[in-house]
N, C-alpha and C positions, 0 to 999 in steps of 0.2 A: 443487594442483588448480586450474585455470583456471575463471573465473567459469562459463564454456558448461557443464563438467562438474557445478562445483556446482548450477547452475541443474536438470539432468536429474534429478541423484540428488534435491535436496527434491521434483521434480514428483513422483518415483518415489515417492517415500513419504507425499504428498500422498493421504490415504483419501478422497477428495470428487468432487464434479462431474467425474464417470470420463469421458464424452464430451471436455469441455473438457479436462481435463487431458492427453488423448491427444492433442488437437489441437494442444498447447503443447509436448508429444513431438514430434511429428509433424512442426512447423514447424521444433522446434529438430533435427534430424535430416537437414532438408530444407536448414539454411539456418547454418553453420559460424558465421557474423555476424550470427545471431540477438540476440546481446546488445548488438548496438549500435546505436546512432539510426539510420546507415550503411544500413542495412538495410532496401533500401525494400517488398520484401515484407512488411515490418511487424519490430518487434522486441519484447523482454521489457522491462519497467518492475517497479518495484518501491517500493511505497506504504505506508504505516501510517498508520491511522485513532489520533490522539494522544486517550489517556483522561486526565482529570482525577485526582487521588490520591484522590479520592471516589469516583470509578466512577460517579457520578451525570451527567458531561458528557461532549463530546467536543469539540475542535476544528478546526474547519474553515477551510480557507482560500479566500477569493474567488479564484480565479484570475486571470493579469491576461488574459492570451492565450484563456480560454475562456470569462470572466464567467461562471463558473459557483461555486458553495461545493462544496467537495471535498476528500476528506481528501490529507493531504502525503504526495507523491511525484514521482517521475519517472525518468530515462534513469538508466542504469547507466553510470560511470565506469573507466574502464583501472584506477584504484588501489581497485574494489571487489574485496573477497576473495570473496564470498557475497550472495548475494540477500536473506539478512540483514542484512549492512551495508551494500548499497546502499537498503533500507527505512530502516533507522536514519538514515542518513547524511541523505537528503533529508527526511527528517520532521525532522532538529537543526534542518537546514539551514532550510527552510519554515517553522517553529516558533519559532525563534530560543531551543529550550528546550534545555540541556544537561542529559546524565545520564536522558535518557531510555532505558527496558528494556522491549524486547521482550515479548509476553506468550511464557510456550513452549508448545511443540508446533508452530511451522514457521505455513506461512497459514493466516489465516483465508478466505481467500476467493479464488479467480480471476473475473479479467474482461477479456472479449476487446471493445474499443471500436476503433470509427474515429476517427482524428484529424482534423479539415479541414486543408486549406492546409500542403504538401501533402499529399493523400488517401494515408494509411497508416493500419494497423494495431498498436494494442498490446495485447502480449498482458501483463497485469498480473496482477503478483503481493502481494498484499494482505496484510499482518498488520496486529497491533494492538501498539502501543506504551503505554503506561505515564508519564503525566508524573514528576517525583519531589516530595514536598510542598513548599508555597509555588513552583511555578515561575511564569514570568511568560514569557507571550509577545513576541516579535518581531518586525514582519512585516520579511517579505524581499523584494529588487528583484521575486521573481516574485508577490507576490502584492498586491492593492487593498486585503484587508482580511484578518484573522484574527480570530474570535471563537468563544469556549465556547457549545455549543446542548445545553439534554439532551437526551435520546435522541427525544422525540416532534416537537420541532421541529426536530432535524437533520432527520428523515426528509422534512419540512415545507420545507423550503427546498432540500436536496438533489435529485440524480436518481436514479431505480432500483439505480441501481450502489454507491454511496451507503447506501441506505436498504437494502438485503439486505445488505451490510458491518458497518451498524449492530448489523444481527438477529444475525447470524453470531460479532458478538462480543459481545452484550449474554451469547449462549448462554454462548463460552467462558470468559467471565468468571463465569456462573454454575455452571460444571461444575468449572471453579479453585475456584470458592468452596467447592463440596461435596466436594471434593480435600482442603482446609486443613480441613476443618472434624472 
């Protein structure tokens, strides 16, 4: 299955933000090179907001390109299988954490932002990742700074996109917990 396919079938089964998610239909329908940077009608990204093994933090990375704190992601690569391992891949990557696991049930969240310079579209697909206990971050060439914020000052130093991600999964990690329990 080619990443364009995978990308469709998790939107397809994505239960949320039905507008948005049709629009991410829509474009990938519209636009065969939809999963690639390539792609100047805009293309798909793929992020995970990394959890602390307490559940109590997250981390965020300063961007270097957007000076902004933002959870780890970006562009999709020719050697991703799934929109899942292009999440995992750039949260290792950004994080510098190994043996990090997805939370399941596919995203937590869509979000359609502008890029500046130049002026495109990505259409992001959001989960939640999982640190594994004692890991230790790294930052990478792409970022100024990485650091652990709990949930009230991420939302605090973050942007909108950011702080509804945060909610989105403070939820699913609550609905996992009443799952286990």
């Amino acid at each position: 299955m080619s990443l364009h396919d995978d990308a469709v079938l998790v939107l397809n089964g994505y239960g949320d933000q039905d507008e948005l998610r049709l629009g991410y239909l829509s474009h990938l329908a519209d636009h065969p090179d939809a999963m690639w940077k390539r792609c100047e009608a805009g293309h798909l990204t793929a992020s995970a907001l990394v959890i602390d093994p307490s559940r109590q933090r997250v981390l965020l990375t300063l961007h270097k390109k957007l000076g902004m704190w933002l959870q780890m992601g970006g562009h999709c690569e020719p050697q991703d299988t799934s929109l899942e391992a292009a999440a995992l891949r750039e949260a290792t990557e950004e994080s510098g954490i190994p043996g990090l696991t997805l939370l399941p049930g596919g995203p937590v969240q869509l979000d359609r932002h502008r890029i500046p310079a130049p002026c495109h579209w990505h259409f992001d697909v959001q989960y939640a990742a999982l640190a594994p206990p004692e890991a230790v971050e790294r930052i990478s060439e792409e970022s100024l700074d990485l650091r652990w914020f709990d949930y009230a000052r991420a939302a605090e130093v973050a942007d909108g996109s950011v702080a509804r991600l945060l909610e989105r999964t403070r939820a699913a990690l609550t609905e996992r917990a009443g799952l286990e329990a």
